[in-house]
ZADOTOR-194729 format. One record per residue (C-alpha): residue in three letters; x, y, z. Coordinates in steps of 0.2 Angstrom, whole numbers, always signed. Example, Ala and Ser with C-alpha at 12.3 -4.5 7.8 and 13.67 -1.06 7.14 Angstrom:
2
{aa=ala X=+62 Y=-22 Z=+39}
{aa=ser X=+68 Y=-5 Z=+36}
This chain:
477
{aa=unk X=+4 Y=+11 Z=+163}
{aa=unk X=-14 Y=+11 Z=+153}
{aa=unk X=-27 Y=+13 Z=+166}
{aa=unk X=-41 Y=+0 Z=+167}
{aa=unk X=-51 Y=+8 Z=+157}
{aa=unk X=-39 Y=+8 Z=+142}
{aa=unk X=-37 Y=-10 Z=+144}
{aa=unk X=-54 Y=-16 Z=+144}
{aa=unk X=-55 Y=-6 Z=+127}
{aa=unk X=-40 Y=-16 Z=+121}
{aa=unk X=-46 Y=-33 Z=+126}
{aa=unk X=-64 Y=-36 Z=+125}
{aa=unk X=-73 Y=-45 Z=+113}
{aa=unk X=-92 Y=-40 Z=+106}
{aa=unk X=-101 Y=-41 Z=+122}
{aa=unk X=-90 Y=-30 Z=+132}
{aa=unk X=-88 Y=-16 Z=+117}
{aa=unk X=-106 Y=-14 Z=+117}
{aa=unk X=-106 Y=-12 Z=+137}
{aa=unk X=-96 Y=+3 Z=+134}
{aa=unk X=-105 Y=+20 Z=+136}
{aa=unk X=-110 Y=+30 Z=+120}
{aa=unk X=-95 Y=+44 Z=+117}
{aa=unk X=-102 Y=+62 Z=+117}
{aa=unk X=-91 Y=+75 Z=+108}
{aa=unk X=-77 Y=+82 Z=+121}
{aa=unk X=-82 Y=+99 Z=+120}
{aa=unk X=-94 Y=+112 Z=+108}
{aa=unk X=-85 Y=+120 Z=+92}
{aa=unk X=-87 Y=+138 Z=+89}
{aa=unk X=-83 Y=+140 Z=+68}
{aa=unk X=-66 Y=+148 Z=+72}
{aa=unk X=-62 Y=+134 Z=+88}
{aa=unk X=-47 Y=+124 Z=+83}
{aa=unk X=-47 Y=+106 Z=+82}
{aa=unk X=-33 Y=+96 Z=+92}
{aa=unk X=-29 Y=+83 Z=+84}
{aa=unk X=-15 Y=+67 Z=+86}
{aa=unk X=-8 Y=+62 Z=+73}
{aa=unk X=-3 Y=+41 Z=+75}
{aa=unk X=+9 Y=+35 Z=+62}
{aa=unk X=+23 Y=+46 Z=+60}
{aa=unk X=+30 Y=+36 Z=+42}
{aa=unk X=+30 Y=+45 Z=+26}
{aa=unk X=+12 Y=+46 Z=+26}
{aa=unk X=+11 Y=+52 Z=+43}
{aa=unk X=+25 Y=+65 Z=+39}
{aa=unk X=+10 Y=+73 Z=+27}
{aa=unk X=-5 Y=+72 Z=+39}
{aa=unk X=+5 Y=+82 Z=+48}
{aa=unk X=+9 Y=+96 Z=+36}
{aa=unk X=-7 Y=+97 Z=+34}
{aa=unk X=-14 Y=+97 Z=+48}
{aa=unk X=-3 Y=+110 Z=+54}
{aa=unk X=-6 Y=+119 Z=+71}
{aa=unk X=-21 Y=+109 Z=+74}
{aa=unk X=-8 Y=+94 Z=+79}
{aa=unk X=-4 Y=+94 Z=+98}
{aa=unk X=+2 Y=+76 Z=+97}
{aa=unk X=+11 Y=+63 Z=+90}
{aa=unk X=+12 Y=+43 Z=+92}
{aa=unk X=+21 Y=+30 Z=+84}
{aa=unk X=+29 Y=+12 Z=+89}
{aa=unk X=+45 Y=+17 Z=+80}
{aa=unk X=+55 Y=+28 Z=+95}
{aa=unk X=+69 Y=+36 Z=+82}
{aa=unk X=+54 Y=+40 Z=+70}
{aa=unk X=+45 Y=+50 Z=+82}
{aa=unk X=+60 Y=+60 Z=+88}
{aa=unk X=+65 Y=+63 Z=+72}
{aa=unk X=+46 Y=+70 Z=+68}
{aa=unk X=+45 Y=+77 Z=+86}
{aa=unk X=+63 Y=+86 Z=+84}
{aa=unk X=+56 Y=+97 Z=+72}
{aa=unk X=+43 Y=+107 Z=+81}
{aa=unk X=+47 Y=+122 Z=+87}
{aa=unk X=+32 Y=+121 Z=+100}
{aa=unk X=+27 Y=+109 Z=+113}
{aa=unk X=+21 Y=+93 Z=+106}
{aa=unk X=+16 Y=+77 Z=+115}
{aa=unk X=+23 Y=+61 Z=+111}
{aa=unk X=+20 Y=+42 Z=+115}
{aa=unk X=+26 Y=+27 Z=+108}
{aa=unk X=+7 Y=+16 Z=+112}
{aa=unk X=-6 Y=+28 Z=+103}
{aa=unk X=-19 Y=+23 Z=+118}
{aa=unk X=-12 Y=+33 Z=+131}
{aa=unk X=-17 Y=+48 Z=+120}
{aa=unk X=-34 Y=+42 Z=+121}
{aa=unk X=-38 Y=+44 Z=+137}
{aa=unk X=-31 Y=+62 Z=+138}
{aa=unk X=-47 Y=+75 Z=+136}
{aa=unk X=-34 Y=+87 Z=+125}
{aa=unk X=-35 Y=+78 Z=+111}
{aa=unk X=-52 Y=+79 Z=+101}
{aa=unk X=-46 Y=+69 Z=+85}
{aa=unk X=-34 Y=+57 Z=+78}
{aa=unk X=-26 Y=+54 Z=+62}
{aa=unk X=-23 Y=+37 Z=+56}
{aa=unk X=-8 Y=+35 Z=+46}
{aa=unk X=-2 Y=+18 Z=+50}
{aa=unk X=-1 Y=+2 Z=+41}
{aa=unk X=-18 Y=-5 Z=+34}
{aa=unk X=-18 Y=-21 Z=+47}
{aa=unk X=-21 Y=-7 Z=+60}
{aa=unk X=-32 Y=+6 Z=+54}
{aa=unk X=-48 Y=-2 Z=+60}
{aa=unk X=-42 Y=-6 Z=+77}
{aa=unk X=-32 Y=+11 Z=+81}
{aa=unk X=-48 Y=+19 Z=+72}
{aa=unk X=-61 Y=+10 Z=+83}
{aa=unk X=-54 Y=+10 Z=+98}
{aa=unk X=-53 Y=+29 Z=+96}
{aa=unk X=-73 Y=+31 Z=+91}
{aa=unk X=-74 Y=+23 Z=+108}
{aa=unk X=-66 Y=+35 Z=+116}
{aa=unk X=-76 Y=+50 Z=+110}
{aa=unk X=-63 Y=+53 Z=+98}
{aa=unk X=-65 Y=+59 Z=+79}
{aa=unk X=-56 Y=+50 Z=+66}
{aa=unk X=-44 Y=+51 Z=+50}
{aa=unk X=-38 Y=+35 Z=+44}
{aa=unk X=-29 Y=+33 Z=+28}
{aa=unk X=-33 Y=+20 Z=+14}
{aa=unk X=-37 Y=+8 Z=+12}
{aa=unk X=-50 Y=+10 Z=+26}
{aa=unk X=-48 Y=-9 Z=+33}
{aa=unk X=-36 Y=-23 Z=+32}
{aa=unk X=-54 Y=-35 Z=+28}
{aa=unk X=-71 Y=-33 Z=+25}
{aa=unk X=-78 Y=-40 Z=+42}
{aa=unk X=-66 Y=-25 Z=+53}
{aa=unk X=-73 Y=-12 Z=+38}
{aa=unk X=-90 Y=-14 Z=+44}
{aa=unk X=-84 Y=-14 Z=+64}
{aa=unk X=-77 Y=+4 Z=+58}
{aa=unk X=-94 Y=+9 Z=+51}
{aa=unk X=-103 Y=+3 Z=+64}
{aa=unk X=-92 Y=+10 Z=+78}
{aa=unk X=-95 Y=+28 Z=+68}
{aa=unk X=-113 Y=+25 Z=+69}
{aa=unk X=-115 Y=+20 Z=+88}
{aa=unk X=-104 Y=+32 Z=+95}
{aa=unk X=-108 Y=+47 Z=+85}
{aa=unk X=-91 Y=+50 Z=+78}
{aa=unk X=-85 Y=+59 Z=+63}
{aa=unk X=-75 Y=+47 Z=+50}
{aa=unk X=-67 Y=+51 Z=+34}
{aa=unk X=-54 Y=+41 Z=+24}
{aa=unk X=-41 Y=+46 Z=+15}
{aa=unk X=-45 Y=+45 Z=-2}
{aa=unk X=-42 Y=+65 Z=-6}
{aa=unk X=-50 Y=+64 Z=-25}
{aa=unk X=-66 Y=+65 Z=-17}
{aa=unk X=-62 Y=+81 Z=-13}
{aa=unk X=-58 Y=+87 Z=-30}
{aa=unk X=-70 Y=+101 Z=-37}
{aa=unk X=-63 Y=+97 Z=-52}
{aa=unk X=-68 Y=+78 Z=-51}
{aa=unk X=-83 Y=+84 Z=-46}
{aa=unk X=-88 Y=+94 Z=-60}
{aa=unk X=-84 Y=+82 Z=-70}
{aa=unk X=-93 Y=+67 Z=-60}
{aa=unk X=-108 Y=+81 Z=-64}
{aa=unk X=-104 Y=+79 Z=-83}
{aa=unk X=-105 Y=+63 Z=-84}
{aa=unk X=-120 Y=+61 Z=-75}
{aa=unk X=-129 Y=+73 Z=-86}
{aa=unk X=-129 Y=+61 Z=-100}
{aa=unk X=-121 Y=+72 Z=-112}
{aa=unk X=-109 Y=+55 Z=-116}
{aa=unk X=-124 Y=+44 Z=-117}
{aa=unk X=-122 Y=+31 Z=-102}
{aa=unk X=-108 Y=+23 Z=-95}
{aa=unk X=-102 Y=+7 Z=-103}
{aa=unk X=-88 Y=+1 Z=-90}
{aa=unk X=-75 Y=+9 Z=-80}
{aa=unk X=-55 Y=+5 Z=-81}
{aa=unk X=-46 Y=+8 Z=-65}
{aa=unk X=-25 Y=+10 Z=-68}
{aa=unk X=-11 Y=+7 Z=-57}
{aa=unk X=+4 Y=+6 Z=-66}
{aa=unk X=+17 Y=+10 Z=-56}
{aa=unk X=+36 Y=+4 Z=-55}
{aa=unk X=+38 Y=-9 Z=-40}
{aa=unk X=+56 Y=-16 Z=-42}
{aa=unk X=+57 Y=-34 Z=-30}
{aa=unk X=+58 Y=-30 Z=-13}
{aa=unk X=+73 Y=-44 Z=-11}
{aa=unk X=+74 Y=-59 Z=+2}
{aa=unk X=+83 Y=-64 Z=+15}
{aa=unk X=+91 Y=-81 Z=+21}
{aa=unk X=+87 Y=-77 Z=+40}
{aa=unk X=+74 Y=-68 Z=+48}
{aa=unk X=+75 Y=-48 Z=+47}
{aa=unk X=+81 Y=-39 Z=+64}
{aa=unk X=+68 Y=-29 Z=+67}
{aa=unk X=+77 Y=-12 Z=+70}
{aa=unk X=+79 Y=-10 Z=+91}
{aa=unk X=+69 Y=+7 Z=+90}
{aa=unk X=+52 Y=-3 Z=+86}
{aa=unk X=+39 Y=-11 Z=+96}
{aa=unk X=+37 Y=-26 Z=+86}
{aa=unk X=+22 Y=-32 Z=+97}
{aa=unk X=+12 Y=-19 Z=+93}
{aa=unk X=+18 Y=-15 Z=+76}
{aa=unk X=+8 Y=-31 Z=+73}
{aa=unk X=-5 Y=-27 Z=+82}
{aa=unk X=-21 Y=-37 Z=+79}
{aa=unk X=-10 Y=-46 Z=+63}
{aa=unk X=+0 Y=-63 Z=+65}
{aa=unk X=+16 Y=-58 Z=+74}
{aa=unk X=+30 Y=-69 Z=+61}
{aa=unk X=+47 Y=-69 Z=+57}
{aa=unk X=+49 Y=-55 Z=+40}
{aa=unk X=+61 Y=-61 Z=+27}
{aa=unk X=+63 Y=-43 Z=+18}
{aa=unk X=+78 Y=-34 Z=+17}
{aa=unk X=+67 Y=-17 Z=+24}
{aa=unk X=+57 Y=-16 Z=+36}
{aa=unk X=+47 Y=-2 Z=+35}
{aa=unk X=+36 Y=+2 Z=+18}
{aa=unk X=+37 Y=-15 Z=+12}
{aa=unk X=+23 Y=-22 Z=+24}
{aa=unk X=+12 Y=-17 Z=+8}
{aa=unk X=+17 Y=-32 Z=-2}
{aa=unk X=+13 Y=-46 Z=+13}
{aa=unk X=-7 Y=-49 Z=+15}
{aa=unk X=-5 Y=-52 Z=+32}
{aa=unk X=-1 Y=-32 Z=+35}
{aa=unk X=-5 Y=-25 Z=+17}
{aa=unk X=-15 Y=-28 Z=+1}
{aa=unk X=-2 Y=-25 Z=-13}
{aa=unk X=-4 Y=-12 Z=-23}
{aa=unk X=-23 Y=-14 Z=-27}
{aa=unk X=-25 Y=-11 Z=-10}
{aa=unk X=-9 Y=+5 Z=-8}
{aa=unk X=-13 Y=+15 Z=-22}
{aa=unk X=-25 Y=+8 Z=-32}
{aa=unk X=-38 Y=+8 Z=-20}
{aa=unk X=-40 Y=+29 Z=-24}
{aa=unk X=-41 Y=+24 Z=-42}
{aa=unk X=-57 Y=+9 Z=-36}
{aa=unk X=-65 Y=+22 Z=-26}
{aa=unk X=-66 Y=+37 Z=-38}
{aa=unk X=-71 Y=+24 Z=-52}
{aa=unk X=-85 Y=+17 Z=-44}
{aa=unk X=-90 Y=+35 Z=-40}
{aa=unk X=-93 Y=+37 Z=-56}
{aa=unk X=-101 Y=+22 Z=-58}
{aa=unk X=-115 Y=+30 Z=-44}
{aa=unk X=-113 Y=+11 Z=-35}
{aa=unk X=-113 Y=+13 Z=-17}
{aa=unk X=-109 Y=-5 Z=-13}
{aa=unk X=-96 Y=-18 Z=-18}
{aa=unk X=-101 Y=-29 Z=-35}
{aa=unk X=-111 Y=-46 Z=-33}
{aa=unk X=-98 Y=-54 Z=-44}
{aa=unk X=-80 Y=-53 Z=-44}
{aa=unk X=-66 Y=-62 Z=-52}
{aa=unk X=-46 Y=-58 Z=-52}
{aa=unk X=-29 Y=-64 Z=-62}
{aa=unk X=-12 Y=-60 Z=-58}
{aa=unk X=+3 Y=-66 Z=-51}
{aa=unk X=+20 Y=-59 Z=-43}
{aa=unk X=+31 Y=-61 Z=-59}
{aa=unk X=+48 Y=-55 Z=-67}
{aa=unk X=+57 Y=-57 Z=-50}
{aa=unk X=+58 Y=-68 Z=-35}
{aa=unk X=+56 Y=-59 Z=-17}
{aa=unk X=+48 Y=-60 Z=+1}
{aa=unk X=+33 Y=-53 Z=-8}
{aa=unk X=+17 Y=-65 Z=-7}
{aa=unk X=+6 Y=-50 Z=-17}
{aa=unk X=+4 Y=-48 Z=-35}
{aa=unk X=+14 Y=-37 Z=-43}
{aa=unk X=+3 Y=-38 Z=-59}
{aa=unk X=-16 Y=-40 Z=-58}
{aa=unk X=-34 Y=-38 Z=-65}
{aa=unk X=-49 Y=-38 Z=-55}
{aa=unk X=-66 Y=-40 Z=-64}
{aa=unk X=-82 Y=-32 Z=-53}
{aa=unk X=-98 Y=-35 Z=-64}
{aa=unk X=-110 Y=-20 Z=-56}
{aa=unk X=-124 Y=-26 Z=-65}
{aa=unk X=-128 Y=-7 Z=-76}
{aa=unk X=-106 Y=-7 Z=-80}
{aa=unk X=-91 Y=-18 Z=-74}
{aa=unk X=-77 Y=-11 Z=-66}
{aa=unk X=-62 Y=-15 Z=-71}
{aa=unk X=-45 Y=-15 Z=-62}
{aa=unk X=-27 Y=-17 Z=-70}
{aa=unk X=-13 Y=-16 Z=-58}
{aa=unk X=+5 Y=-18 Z=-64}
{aa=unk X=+20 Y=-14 Z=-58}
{aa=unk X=+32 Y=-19 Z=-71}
{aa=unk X=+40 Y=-6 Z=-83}
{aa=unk X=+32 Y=-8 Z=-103}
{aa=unk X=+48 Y=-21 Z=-108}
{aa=unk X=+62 Y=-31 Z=-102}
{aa=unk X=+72 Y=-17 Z=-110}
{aa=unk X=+62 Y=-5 Z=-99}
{aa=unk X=+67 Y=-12 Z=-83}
{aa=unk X=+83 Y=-1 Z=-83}
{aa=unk X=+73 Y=+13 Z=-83}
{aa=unk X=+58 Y=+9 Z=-71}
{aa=unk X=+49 Y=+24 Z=-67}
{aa=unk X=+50 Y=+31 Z=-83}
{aa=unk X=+45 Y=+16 Z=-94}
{aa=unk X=+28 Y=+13 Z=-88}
{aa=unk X=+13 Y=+7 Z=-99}
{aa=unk X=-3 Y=+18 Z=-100}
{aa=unk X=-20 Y=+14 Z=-107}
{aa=unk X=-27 Y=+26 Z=-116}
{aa=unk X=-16 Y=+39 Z=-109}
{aa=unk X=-19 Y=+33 Z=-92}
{aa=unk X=-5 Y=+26 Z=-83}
{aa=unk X=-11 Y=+29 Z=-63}
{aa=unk X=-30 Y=+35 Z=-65}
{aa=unk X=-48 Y=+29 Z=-71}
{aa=unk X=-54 Y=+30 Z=-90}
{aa=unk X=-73 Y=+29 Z=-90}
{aa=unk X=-81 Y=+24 Z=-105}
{aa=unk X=-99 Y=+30 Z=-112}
{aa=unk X=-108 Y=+28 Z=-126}
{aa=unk X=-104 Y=+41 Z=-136}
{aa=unk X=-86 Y=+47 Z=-130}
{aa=unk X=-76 Y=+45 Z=-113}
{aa=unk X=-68 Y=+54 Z=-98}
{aa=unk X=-51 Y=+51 Z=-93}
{aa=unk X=-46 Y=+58 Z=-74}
{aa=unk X=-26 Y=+56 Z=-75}
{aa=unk X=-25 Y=+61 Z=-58}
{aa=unk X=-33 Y=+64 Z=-42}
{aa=unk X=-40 Y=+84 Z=-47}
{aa=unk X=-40 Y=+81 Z=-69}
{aa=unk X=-52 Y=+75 Z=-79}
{aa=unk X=-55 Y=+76 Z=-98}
{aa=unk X=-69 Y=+71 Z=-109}
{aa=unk X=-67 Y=+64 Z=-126}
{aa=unk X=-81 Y=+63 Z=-142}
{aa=unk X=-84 Y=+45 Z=-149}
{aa=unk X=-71 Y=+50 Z=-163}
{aa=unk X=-57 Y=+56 Z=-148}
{aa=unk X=-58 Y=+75 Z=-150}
{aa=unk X=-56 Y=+84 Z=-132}
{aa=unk X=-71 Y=+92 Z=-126}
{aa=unk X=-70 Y=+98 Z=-110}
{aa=unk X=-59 Y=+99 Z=-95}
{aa=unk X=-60 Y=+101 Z=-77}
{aa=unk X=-46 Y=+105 Z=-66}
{aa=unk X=-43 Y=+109 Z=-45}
{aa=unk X=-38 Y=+100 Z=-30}
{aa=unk X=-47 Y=+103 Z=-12}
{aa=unk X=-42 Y=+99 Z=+5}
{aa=unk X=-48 Y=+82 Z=+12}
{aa=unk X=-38 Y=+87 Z=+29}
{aa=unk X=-52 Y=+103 Z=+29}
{aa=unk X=-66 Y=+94 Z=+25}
{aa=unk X=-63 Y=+82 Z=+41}
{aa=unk X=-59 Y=+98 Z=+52}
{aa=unk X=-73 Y=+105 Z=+45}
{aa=unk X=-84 Y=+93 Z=+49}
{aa=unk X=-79 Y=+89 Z=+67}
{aa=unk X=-84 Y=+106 Z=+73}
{aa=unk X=-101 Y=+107 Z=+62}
{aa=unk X=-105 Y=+86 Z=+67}
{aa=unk X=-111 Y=+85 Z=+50}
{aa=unk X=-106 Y=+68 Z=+44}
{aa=unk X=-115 Y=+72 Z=+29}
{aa=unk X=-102 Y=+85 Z=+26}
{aa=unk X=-89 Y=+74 Z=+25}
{aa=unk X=-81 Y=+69 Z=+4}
{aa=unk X=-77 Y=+51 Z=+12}
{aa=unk X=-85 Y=+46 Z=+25}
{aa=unk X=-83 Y=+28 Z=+34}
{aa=unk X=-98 Y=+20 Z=+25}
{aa=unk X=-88 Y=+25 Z=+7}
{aa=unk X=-70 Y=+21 Z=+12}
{aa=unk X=-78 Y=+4 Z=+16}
{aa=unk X=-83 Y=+0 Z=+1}
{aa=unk X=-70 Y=+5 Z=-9}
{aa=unk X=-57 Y=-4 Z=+0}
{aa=unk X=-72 Y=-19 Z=+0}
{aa=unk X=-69 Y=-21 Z=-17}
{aa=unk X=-50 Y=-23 Z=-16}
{aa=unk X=-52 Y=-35 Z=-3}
{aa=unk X=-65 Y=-45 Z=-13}
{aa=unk X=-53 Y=-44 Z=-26}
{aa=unk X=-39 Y=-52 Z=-18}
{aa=unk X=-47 Y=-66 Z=-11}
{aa=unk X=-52 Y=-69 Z=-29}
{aa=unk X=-33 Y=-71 Z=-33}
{aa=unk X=-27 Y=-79 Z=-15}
{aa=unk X=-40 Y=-94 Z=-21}
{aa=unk X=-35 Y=-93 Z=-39}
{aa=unk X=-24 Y=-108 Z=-45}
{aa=unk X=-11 Y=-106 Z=-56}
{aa=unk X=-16 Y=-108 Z=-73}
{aa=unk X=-8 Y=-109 Z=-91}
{aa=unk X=-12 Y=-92 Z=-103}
{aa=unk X=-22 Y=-103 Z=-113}
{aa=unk X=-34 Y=-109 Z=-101}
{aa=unk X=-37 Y=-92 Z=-94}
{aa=unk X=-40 Y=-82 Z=-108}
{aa=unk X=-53 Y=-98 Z=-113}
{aa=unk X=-61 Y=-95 Z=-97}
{aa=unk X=-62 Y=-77 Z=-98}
{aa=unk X=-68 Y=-75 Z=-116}
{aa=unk X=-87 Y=-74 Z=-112}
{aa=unk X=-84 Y=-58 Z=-105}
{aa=unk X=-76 Y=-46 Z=-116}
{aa=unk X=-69 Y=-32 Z=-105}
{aa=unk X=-63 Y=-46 Z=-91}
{aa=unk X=-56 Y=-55 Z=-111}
{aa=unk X=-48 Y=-37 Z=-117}
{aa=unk X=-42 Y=-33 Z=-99}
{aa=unk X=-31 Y=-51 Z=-101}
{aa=unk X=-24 Y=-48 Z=-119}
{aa=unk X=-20 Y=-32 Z=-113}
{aa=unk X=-9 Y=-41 Z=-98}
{aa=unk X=-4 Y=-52 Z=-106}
{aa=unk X=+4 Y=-42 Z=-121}
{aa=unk X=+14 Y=-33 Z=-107}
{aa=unk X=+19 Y=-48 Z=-98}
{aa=unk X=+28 Y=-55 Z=-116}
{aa=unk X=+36 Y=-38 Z=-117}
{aa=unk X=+42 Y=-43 Z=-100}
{aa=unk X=+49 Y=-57 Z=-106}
{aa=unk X=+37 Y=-69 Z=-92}
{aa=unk X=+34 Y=-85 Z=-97}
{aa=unk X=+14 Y=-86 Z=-93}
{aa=unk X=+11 Y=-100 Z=-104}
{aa=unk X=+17 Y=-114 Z=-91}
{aa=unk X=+5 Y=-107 Z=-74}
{aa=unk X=+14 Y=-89 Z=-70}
{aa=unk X=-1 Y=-84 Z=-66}
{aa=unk X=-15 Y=-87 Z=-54}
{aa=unk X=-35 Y=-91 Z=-61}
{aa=unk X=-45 Y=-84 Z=-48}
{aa=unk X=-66 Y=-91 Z=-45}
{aa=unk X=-78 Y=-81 Z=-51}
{aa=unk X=-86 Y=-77 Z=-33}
{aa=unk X=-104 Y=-71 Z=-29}
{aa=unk X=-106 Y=-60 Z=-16}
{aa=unk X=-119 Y=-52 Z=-5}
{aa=unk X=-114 Y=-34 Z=-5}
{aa=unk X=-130 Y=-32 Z=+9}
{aa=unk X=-127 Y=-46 Z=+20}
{aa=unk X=-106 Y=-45 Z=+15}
{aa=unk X=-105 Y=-62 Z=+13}
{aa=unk X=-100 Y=-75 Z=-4}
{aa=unk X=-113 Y=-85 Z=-5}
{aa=unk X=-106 Y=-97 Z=-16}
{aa=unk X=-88 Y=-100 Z=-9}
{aa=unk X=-85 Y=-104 Z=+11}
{aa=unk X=-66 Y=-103 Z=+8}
{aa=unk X=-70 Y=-85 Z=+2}
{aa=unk X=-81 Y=-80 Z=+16}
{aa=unk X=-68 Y=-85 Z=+27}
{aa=unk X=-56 Y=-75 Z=+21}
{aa=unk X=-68 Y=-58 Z=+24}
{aa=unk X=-62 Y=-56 Z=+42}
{aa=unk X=-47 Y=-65 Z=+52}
{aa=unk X=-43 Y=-68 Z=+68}
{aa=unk X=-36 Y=-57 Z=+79}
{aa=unk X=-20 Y=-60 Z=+90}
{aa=unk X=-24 Y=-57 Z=+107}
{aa=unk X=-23 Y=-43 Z=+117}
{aa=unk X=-27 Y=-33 Z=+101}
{aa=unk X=-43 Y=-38 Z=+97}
{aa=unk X=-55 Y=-29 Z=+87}
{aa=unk X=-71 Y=-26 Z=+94}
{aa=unk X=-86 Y=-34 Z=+85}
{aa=unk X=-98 Y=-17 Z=+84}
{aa=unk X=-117 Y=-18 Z=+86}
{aa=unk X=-122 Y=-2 Z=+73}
């Protein structure tokens, strides 16, 4: 049974979090002291956190009972396992967690963890909404705790070599970024009843702090991506490493004051409720940034190919091109990049991965935050600006081609960006002429005081409200 302790942690509301005693690091780390860590989320994701991680994991959670056997099973050593991830945090042994759950959970599991004097991993996006971002942050301020997100680019030397080249001004100064996620995404299906979810699960706190509904998808793991009450789509699965490295580049450490999206889930009918095919517009006042999502192949005829039938922009099909004045880099990955002169003749390239697992172990026994390549305060404003995005689209209405290329032509990457989907949508063979697609507001946004201060409707969606018992705790920084 969770001692009291435990529950107050997983019940109380502002007052009550703050009341809780500031969390001093478990022990002193020697430079060759190992790290034990527990790793909560034993899904795909969580199958690589811990391959990384290696012998620094002592522990393992995970709602899913046949997951976490089947992961267990296949230590050869002693390994704790739990099916409620907050009974490892009251165990002194463990000095860390790893976070590789669905987004709707990241910030509560990471949270309540901080409280408990634990360091934390969390994978990306960093937070379901902007308001449980900035409890994250806050948590990681008050109680001293070491946060990094897992967007691994920032670890790239290669990346950052390149991030030094640009910055050196031998391309003249950046003109806009372009963000690609083209990936193949077939329809997730739908069902006539609601799903079984599988006996093995503890659906009750699978949802967590998220709306506990019926799911009408065939799957029931993975596919939580494409349903905003647990996911973001894919802005938010992968295209939130594509956001964050772009708006390195860019040198902007907060989200953009103006955002606008476009996009629809289109060329099927499934459970889905996120778009399959997006742009998102954020106009940083020195260069936009701009996002292109789709997950449709190149044409109709591609769509018995999939995979191997994906657009690209300028050679970039999941990665960022930034633009400069006198040439531009391409980073086709999370470790390339490659600079081109005005007239496209290769200059330079940079290549090397690192280890974001490192860094964050690395980290935890120095207690240098600064150390870290993605710490909580830059996780939260890359997945900021995916979140800002979407409520763009969940407001939009759906709009006739016409209309939104009319509305869109003052702008002329935000204009290019839409012939450019809307050239790929025709090869699809999607009728956008007759309101496919969704026309989001152009929203203004306080990236200080993270509020919209144009649109109530938008500001409401920047947090939600939590399903009681699993409340996330409103942190005083």
């Amino acid at each position: 049974a969770l001692n009291r302790r435990r529950f107050l942690r997983t019940a109380a509301l502002g007052a009550a979090a703050v009341a809780i005693p500031l969390a001093r690091s478990a022990r002193a780390y020697a430079a060759n002291n190992s790290v034990r860590v527990a790793v909560i989320g034993a899904g795909g994701r969580g199958a690589e956190h811990l391959r990384a991680l290696g012998d620094a994991v002592v522990a393992i959670a995970d709602v899913d009972k046949k997951a976490l056997a089947d992961r267990a099973g296949a230590y050869k050593r002693p390994i704790v396992t739990e099916t409620d991830f907050r009974r490892l945090l009251d165990r002194k042994d463990i000095d860390a967690v790893s976070i590789a759950t669905p987004n709707h959970t990241h910030c509560w599991i990471a949270i309540l963890a901080a409280q408990a004097g634990k360091d934390v991993y969390v994978e990306k996006p960093m937070s379901h909404n902007v308001w449980e971002g900035r409890q994250l942050v806050n948590a990681a301020r008050r109680y001293d705790r070491i946060v990094q997100v897992g967007t691994q680019a920032r670890s790239s030397p290669g990346l950052k070599t390149a991030l030094e080249f640009v910055r050196s001004g031998k391309l003249g100064g950046i003109q806009y970024a372009v963000a690609t996620c083209y990936k193949p995404r077939k329809g997730i299906g739908k069902l006539d009843k609601p799903l079984v979810i599988p006996s093995s699960v503890d659906y009750d706190l699978w949802c967590g702090p998220a709306a506990k509904v019926d799911l009408f998808r065939p799957r029931f793991h993975y596919d939580w991506h494409w349903d905003f009450n647990t996911g973001a789509g894919d802005l938010g699965n992968q295209g939130v490493h594509q956001v964050d490295i772009a708006r390195w580049f860019l040198g902007e450490s907060l989200p953009a004051p103006r955002v606008m999206s476009i996009g629809g889930r289109v060329g099927y009918s499934d459970a889905g409720n996120t778009p399959n095919t997006q742009i998102v517009y954020h106009a940083y006042e020195k260069a936009p940034l701009i996002i292109d999502v789709r997950g449709l192949p190149s044409s109709k005829a591609g769509q018995k190919k999939w995979g191997s039938a994906m657009d690209s922009y300028r050679g970039s099909q999941v990665g960022v091109v930034v633009q400069c004045e006198q040439g531009h880099v391409a980073i086709p990955s999370y470790y390339d990049a490659i600079a081109y002169d005005g007239d496209g003749k290769k200059l330079q390239s940079w290549s090397g991965g690192g280890n974001h697992f490192k860094n964050f172990l690395d980290a935890v026994r120095s207690r240098k935050r600064e150390s870290l390549n993605c710490e909580a305060a830059e996780g939260h404003a890359s997945a900021a600006l995916c979140h800002t995005g979407n409520i763009s689209y969940q407001l939009g209405q759906a709009t006739p081609a016409d209309k939104i290329s009319a509305t869109v032509k003052p702008t002329a990457q935000a204009a290019a960006a839409f012939q450019r989907m809307a050239a790929h949508l025709h090869a699809n063979e999607v009728d956008i002429d007759h309101g496919a697609l969704r026309l989001g507001p152009w929203l203004e946004y306080d990236a200080k005081q993270e509020q919209f201060t144009d649109n109530p409707a938008a500001s409401a969606k920047l947090t939600r409200e939590c399903r009681k018992p699993y409340v996330i705790p409103e942190i005083k920084a």
